[in-house]
mmCIF file of the N, C-alpha and C atoms, coordinates in Angstrom:
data_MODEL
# 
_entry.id   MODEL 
# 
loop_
_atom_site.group_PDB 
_atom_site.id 
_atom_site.type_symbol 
_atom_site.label_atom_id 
_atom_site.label_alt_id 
_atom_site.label_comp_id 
_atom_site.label_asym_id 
_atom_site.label_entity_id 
_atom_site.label_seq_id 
_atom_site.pdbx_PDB_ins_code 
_atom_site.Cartn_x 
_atom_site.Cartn_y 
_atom_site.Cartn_z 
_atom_site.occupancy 
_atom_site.B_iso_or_equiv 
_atom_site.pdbx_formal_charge 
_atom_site.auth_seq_id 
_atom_site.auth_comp_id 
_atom_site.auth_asym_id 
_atom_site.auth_atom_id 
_atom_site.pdbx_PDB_model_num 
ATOM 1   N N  . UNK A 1 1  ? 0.856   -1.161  0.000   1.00 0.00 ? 1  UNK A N  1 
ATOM 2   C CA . UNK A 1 1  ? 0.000   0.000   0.000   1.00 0.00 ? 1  UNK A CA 1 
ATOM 3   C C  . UNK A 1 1  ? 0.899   1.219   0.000   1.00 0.00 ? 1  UNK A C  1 
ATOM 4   N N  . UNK A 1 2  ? 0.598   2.409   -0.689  1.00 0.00 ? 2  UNK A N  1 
ATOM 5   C CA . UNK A 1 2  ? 1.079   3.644   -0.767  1.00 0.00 ? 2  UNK A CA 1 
ATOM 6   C C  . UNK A 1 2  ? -0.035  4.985   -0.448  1.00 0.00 ? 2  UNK A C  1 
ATOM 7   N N  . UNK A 1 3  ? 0.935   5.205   0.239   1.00 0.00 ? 3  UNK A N  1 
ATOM 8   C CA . UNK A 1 3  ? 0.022   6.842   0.385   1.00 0.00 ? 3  UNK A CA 1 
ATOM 9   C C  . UNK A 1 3  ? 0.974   7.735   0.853   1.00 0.00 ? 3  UNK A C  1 
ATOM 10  N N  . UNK A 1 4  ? -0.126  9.171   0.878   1.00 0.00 ? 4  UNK A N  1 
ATOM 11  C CA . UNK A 1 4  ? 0.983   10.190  1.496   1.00 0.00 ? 4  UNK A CA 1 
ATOM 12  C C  . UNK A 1 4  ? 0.102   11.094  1.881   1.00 0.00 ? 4  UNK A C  1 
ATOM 13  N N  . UNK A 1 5  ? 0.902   11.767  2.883   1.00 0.00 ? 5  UNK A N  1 
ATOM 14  C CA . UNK A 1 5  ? 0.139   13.393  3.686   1.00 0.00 ? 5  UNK A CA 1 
ATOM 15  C C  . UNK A 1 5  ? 1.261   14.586  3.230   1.00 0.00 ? 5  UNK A C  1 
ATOM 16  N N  . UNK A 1 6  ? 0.727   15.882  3.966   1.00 0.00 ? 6  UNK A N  1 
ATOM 17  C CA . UNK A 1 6  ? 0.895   16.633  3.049   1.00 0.00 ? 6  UNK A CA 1 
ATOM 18  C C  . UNK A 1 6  ? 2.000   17.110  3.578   1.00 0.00 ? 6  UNK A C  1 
ATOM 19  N N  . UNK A 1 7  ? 2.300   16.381  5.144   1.00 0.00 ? 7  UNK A N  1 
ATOM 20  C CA . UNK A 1 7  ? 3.274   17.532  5.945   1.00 0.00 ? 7  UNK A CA 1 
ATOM 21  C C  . UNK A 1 7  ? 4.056   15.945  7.072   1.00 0.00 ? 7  UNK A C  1 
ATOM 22  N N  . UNK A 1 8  ? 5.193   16.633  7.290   1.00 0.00 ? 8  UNK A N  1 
ATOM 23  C CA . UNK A 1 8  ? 5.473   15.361  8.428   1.00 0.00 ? 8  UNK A CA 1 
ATOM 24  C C  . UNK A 1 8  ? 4.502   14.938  9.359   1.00 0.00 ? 8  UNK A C  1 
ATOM 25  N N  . UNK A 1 9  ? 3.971   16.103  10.377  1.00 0.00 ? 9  UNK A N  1 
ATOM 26  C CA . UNK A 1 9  ? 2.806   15.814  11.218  1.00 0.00 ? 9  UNK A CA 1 
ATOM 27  C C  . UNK A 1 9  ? 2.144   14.681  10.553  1.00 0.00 ? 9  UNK A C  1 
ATOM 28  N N  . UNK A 1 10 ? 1.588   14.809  9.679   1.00 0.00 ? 10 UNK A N  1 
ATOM 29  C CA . UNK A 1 10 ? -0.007  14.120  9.071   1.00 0.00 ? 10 UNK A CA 1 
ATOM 30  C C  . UNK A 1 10 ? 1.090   12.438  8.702   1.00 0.00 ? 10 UNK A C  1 
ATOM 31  N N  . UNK A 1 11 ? 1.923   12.625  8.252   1.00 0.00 ? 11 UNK A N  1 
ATOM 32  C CA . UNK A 1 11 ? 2.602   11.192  7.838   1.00 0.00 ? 11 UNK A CA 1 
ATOM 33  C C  . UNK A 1 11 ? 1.967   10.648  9.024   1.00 0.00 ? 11 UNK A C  1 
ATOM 34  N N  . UNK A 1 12 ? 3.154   11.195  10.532  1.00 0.00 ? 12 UNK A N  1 
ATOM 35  C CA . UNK A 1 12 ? 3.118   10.606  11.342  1.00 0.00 ? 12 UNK A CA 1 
ATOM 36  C C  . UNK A 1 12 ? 1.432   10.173  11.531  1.00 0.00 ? 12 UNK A C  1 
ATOM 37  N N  . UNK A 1 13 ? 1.090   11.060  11.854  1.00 0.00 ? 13 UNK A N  1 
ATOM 38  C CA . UNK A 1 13 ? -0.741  10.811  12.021  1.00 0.00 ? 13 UNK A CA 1 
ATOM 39  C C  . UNK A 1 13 ? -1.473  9.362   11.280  1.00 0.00 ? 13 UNK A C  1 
ATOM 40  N N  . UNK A 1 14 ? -0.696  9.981   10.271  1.00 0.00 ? 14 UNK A N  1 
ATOM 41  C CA . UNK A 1 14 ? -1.095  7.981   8.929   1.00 0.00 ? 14 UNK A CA 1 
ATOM 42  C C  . UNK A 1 14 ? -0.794  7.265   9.597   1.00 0.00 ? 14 UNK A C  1 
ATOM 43  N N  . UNK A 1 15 ? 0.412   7.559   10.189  1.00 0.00 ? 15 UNK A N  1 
ATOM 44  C CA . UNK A 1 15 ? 1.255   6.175   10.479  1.00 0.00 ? 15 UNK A CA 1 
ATOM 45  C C  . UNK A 1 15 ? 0.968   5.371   11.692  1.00 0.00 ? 15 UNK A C  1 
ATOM 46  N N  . UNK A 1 16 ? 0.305   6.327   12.680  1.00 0.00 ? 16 UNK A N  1 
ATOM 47  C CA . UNK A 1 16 ? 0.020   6.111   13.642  1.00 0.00 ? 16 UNK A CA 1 
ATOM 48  C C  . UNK A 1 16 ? -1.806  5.291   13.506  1.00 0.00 ? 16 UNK A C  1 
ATOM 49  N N  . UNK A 1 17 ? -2.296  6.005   12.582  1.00 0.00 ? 17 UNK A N  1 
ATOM 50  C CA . UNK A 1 17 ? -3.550  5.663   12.986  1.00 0.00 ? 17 UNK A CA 1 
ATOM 51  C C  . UNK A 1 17 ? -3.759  4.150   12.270  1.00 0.00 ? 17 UNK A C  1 
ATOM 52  N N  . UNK A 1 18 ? -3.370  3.962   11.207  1.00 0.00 ? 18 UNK A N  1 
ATOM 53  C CA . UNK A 1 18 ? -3.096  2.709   10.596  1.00 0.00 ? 18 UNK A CA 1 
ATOM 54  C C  . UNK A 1 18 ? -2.436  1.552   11.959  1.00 0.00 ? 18 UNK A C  1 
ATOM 55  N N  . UNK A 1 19 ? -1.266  1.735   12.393  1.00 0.00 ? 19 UNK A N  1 
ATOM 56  C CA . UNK A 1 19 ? -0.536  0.873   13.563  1.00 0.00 ? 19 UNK A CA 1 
ATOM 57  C C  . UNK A 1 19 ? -2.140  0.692   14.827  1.00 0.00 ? 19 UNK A C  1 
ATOM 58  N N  . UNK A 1 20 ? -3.000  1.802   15.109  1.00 0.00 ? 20 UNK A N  1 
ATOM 59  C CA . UNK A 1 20 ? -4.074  1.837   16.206  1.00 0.00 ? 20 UNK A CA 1 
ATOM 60  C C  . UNK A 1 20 ? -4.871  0.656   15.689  1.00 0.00 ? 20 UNK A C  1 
ATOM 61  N N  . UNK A 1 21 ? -5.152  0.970   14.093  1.00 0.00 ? 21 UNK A N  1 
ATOM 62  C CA . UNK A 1 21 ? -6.188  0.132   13.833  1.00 0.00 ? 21 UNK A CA 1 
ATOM 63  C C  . UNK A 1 21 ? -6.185  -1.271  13.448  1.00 0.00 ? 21 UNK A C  1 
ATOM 64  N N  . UNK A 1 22 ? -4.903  -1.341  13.229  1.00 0.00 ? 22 UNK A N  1 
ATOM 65  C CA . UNK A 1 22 ? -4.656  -3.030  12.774  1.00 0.00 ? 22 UNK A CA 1 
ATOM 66  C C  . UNK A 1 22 ? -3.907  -3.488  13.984  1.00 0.00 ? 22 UNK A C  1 
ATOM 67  N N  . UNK A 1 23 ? -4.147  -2.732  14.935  1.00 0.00 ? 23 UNK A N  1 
ATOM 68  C CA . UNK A 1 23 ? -3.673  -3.758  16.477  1.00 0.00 ? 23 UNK A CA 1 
ATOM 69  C C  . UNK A 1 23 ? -4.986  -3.564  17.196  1.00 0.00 ? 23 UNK A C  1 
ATOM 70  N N  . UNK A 1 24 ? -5.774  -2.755  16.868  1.00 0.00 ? 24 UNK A N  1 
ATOM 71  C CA . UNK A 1 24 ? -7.269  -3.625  17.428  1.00 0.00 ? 24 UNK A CA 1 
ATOM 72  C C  . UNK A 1 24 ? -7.871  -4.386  16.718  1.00 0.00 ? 24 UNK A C  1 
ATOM 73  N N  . UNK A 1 25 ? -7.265  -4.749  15.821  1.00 0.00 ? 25 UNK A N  1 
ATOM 74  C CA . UNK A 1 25 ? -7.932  -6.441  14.804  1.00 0.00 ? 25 UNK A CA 1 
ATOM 75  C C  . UNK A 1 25 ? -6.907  -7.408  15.323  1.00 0.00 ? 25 UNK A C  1 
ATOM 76  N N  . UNK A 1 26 ? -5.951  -6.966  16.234  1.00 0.00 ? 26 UNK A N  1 
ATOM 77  C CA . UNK A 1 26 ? -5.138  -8.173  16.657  1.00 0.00 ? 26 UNK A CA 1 
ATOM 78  C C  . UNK A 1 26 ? -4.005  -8.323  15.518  1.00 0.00 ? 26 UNK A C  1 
ATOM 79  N N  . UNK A 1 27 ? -3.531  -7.299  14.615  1.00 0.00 ? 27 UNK A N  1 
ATOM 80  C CA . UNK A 1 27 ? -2.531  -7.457  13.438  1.00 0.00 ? 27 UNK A CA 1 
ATOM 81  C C  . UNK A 1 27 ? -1.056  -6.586  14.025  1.00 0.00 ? 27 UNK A C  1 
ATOM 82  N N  . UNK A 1 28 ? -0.317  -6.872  13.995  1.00 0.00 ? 28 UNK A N  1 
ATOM 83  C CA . UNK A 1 28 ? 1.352   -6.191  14.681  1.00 0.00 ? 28 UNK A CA 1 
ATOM 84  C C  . UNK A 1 28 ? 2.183   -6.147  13.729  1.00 0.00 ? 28 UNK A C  1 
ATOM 85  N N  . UNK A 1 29 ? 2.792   -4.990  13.630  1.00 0.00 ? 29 UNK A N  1 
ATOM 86  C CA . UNK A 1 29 ? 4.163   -4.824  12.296  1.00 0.00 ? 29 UNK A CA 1 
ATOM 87  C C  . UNK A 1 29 ? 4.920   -5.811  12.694  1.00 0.00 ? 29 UNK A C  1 
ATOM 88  N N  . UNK A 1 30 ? 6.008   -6.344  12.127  1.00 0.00 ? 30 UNK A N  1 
ATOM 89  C CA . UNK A 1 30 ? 7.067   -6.679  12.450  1.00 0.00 ? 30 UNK A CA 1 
ATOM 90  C C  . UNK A 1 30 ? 8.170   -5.777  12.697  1.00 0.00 ? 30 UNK A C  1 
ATOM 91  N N  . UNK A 1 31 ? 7.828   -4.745  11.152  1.00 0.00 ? 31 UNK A N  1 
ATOM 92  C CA . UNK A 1 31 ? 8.947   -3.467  11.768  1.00 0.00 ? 31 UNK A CA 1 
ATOM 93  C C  . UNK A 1 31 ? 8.431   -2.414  10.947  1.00 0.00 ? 31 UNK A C  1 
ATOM 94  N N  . UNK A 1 32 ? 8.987   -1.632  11.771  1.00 0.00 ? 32 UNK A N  1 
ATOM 95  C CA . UNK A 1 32 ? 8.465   0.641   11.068  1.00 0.00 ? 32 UNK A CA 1 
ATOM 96  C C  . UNK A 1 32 ? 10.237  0.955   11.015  1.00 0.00 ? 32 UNK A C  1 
ATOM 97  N N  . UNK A 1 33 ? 9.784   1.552   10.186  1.00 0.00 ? 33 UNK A N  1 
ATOM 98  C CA . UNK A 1 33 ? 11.204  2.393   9.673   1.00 0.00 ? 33 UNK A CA 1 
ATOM 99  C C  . UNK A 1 33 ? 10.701  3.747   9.406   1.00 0.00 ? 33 UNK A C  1 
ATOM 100 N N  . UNK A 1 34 ? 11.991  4.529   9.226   1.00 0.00 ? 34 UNK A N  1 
ATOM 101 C CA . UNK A 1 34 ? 11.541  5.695   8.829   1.00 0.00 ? 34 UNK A CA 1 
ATOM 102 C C  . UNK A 1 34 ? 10.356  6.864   10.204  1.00 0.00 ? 34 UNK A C  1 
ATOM 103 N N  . UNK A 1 35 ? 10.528  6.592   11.523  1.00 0.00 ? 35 UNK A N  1 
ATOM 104 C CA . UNK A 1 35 ? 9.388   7.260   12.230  1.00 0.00 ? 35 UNK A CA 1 
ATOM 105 C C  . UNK A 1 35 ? 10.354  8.408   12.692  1.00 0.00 ? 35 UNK A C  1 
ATOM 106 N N  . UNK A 1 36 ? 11.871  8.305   12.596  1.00 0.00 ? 36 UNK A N  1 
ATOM 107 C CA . UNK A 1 36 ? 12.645  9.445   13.391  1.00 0.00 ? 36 UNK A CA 1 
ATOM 108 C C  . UNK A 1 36 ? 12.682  10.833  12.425  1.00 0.00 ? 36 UNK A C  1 
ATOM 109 N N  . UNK A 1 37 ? 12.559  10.654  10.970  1.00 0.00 ? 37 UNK A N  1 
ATOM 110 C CA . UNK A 1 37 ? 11.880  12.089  9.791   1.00 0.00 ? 37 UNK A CA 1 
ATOM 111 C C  . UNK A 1 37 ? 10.314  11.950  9.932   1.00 0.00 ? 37 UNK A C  1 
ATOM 112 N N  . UNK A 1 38 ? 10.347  11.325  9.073   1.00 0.00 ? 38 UNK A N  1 
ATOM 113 C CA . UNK A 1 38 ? 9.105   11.005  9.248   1.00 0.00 ? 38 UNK A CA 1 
ATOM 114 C C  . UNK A 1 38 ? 8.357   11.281  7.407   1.00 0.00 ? 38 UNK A C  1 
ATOM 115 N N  . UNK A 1 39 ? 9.152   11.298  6.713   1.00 0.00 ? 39 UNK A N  1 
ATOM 116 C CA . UNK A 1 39 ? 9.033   12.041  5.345   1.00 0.00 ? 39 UNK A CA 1 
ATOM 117 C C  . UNK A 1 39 ? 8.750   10.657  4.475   1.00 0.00 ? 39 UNK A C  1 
ATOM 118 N N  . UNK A 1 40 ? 9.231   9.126   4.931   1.00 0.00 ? 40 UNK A N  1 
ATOM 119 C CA . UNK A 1 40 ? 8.675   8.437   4.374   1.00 0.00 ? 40 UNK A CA 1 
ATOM 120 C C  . UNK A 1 40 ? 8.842   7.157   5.646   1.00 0.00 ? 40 UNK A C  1 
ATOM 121 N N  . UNK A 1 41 ? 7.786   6.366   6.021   1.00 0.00 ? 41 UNK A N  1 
ATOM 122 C CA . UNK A 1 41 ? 7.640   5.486   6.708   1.00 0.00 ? 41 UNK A CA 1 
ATOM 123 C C  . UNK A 1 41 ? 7.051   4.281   6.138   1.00 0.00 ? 41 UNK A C  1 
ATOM 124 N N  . UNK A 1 42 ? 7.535   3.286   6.284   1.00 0.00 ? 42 UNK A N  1 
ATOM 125 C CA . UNK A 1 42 ? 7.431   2.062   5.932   1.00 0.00 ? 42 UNK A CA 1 
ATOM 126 C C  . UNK A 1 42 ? 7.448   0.962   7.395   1.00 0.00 ? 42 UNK A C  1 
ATOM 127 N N  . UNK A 1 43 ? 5.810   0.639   7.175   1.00 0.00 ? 43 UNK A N  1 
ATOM 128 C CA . UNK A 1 43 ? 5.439   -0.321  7.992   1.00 0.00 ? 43 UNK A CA 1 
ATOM 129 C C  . UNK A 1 43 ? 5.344   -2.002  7.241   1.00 0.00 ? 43 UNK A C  1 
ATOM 130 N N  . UNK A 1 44 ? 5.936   -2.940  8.116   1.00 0.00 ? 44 UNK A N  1 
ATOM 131 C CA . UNK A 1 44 ? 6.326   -4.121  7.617   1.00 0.00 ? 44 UNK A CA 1 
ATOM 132 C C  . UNK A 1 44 ? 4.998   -5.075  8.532   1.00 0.00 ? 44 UNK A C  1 
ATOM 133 N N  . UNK A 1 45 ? 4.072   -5.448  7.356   1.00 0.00 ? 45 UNK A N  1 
ATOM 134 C CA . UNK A 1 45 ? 3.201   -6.426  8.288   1.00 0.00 ? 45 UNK A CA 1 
ATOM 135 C C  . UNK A 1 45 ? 3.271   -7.916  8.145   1.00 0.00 ? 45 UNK A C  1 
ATOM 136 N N  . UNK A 1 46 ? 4.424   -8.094  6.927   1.00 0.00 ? 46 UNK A N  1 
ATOM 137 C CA . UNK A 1 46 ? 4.707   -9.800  6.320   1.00 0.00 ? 46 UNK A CA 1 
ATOM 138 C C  . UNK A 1 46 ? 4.006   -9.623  5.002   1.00 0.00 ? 46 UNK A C  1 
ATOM 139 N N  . UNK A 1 47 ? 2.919   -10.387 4.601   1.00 0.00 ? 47 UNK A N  1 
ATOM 140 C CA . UNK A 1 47 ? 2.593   -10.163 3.661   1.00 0.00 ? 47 UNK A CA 1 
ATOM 141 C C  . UNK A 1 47 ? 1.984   -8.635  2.947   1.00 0.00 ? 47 UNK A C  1 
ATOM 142 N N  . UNK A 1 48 ? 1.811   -7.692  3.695   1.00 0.00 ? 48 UNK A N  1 
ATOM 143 C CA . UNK A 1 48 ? 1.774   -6.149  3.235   1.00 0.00 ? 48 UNK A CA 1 
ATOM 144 C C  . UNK A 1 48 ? 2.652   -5.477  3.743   1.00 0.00 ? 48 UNK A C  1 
ATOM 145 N N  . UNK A 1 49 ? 3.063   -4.470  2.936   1.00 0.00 ? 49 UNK A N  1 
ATOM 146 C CA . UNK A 1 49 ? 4.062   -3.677  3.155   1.00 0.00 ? 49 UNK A CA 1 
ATOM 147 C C  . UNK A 1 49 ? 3.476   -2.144  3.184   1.00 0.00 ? 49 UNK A C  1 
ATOM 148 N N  . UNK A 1 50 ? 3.116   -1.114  3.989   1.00 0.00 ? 50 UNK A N  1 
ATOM 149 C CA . UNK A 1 50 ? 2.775   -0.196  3.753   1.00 0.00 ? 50 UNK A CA 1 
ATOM 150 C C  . UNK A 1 50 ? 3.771   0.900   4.063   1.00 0.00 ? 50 UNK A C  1 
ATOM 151 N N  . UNK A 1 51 ? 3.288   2.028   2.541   1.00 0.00 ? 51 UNK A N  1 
ATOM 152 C CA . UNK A 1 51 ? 4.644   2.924   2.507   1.00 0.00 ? 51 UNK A CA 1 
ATOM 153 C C  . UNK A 1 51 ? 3.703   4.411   2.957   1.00 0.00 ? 51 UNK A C  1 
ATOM 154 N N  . UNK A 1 52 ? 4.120   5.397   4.020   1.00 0.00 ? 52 UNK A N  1 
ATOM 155 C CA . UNK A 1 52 ? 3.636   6.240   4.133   1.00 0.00 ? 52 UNK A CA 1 
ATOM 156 C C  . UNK A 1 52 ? 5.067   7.598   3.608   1.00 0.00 ? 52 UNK A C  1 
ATOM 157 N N  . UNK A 1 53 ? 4.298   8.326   2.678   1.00 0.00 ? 53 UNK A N  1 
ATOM 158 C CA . UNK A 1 53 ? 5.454   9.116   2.291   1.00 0.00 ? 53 UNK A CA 1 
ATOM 159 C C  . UNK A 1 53 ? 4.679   10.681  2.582   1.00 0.00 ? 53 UNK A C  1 
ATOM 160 N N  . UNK A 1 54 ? 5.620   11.482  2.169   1.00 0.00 ? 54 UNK A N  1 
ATOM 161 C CA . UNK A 1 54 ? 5.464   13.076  2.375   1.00 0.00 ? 54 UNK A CA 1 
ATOM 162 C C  . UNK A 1 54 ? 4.886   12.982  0.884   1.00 0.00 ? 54 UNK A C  1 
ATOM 163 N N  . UNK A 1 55 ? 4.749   13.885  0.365   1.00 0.00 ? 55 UNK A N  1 
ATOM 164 C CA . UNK A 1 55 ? 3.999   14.052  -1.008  1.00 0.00 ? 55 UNK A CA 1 
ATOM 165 C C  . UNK A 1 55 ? 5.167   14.249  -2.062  1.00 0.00 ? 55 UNK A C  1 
ATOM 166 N N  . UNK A 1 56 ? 5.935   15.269  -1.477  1.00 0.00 ? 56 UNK A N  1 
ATOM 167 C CA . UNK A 1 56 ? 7.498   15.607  -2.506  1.00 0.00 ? 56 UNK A CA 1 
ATOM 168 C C  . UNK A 1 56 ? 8.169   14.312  -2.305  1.00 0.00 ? 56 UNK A C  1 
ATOM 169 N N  . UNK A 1 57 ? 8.342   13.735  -1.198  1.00 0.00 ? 57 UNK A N  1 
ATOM 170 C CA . UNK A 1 57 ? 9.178   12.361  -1.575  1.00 0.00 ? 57 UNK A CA 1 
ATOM 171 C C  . UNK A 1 57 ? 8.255   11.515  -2.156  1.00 0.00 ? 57 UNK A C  1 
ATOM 172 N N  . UNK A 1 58 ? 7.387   11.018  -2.629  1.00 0.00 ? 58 UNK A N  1 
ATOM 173 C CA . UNK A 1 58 ? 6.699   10.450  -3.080  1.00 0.00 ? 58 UNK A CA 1 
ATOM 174 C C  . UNK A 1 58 ? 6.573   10.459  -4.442  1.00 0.00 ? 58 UNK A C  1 
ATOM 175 N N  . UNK A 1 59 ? 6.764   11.557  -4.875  1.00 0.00 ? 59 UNK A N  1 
ATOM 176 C CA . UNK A 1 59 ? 6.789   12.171  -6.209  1.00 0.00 ? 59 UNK A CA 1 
ATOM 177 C C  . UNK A 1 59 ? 8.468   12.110  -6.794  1.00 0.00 ? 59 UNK A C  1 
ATOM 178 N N  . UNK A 1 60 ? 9.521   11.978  -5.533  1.00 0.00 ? 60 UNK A N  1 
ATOM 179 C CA . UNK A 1 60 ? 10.833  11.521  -5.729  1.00 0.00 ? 60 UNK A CA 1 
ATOM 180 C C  . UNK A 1 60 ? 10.585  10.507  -5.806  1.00 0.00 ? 60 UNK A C  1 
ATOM 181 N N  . UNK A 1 61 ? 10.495  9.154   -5.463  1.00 0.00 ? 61 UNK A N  1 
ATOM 182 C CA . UNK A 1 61 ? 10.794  8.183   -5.553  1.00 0.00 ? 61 UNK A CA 1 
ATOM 183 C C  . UNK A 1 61 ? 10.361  7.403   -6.786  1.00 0.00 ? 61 UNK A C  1 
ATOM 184 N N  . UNK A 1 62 ? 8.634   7.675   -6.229  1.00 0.00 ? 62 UNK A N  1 
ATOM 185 C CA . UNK A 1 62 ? 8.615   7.174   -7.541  1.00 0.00 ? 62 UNK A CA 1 
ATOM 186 C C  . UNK A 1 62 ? 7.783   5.513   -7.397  1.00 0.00 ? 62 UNK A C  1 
ATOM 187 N N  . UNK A 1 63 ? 7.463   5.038   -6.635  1.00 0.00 ? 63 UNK A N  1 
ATOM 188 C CA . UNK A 1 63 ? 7.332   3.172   -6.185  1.00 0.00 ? 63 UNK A CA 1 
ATOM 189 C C  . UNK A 1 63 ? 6.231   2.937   -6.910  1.00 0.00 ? 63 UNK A C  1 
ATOM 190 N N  . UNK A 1 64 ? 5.486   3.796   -7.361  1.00 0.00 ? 64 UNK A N  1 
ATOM 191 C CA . UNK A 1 64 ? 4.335   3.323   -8.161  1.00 0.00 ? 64 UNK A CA 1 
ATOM 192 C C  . UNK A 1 64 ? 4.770   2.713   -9.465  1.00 0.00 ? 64 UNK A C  1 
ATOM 193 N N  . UNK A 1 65 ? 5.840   3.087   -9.876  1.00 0.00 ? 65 UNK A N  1 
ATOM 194 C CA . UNK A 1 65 ? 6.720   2.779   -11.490 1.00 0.00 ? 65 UNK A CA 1 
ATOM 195 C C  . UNK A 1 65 ? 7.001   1.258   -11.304 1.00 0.00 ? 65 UNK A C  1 
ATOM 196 N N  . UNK A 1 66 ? 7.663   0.529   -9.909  1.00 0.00 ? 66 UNK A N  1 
ATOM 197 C CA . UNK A 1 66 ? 7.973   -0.458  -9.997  1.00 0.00 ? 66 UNK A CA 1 
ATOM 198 C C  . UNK A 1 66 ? 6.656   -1.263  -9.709  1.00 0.00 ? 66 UNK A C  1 
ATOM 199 N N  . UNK A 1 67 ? 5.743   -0.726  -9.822  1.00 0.00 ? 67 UNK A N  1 
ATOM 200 C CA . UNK A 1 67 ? 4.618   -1.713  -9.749  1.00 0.00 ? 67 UNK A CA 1 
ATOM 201 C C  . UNK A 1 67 ? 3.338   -1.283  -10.460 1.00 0.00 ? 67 UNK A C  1 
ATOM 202 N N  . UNK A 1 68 ? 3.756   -1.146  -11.752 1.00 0.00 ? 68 UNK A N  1 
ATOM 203 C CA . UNK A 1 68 ? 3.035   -0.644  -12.845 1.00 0.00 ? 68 UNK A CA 1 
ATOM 204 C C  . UNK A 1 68 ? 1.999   -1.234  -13.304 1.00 0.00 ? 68 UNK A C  1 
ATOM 205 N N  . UNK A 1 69 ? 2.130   -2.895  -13.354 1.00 0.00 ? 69 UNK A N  1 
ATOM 206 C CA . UNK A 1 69 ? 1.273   -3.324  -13.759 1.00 0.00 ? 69 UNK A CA 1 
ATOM 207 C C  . UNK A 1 69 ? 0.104   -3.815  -12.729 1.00 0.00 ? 69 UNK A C  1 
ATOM 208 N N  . UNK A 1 70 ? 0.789   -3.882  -11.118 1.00 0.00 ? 70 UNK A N  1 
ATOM 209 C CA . UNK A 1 70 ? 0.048   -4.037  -10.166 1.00 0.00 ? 70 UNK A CA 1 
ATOM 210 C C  . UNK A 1 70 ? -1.571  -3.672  -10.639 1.00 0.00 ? 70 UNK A C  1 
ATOM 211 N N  . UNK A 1 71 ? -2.801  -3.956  -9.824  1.00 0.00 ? 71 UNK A N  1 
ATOM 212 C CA . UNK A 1 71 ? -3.924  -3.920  -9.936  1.00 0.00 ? 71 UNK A CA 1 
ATOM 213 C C  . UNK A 1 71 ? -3.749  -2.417  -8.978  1.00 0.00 ? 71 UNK A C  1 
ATOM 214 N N  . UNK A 1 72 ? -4.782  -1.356  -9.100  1.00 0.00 ? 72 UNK A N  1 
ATOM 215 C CA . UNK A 1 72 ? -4.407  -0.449  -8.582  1.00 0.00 ? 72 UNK A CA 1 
ATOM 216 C C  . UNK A 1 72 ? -6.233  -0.280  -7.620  1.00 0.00 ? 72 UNK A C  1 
ATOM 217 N N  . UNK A 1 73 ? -5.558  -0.263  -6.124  1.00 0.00 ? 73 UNK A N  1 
ATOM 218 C CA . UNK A 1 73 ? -7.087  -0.060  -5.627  1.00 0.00 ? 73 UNK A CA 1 
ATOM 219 C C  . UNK A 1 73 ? -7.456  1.326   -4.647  1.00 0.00 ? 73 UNK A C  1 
ATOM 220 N N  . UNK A 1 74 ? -7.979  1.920   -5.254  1.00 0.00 ? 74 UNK A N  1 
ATOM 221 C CA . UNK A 1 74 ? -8.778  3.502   -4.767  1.00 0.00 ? 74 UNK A CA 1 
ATOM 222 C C  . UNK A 1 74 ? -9.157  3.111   -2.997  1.00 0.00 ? 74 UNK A C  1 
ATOM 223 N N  . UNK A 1 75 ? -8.531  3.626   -2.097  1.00 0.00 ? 75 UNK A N  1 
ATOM 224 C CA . UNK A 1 75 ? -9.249  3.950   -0.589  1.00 0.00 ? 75 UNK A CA 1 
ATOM 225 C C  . UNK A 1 75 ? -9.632  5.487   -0.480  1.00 0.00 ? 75 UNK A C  1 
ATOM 226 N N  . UNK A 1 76 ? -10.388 5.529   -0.143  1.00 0.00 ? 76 UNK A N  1 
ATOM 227 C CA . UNK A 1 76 ? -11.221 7.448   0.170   1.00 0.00 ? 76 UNK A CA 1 
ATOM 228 C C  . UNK A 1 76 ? -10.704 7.220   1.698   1.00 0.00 ? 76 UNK A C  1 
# 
C-alpha cells in the first residue's frame, strides 16, 4: 500500500492511525522504519508492506513505477 500526507505531522498521524487500527484487529508490524523524519515510513506487516510518504518524496521516488502493472485499488 502507498500513500501520502501533506506535511510530516499528518505522515506521522497515517502512520500512527493505521498501527491503532490493525492492532485492534489483533494485526502487529514486524517493523516501522523511517518514524525518526518522518518524510517516508514504511510499515512491515509480512505479507503487506505499507509505505507512508510526504507528497514531494513520493513524487521523488517514484514506487508506483515499480509496480506498474500491479492492480491499482482507490481507498477514500
Amino acid at each position: 500500500m502507498i500513500c501520502s500526507g501533506e506535511s510530516t505531522p499528518q505522515v506521522k498521524a497515517i502512520e500512527e492511525h493505521i498501527e491503532e487500527e490493525l492492532k485492534s484487529e489483533g494485526v502487529s508490524f514486524l517493523r516501522v522504519e523511517g518514524l525518526r523524519y518522518c518524510n517516508w515510513v514504511l510499515m512491515d506487516y509480512g505479507d503487506v508492506i505499507v509505505h507512508v510518504f510526504e507528497v514531494e518524496m513520493r513524487a521523488f521516488y517514484e514506487l508506483e513505477k515499480l509496480w506498474i502493472d500491479a492492480r491499482r485499488i482507490p481507498i477514500e
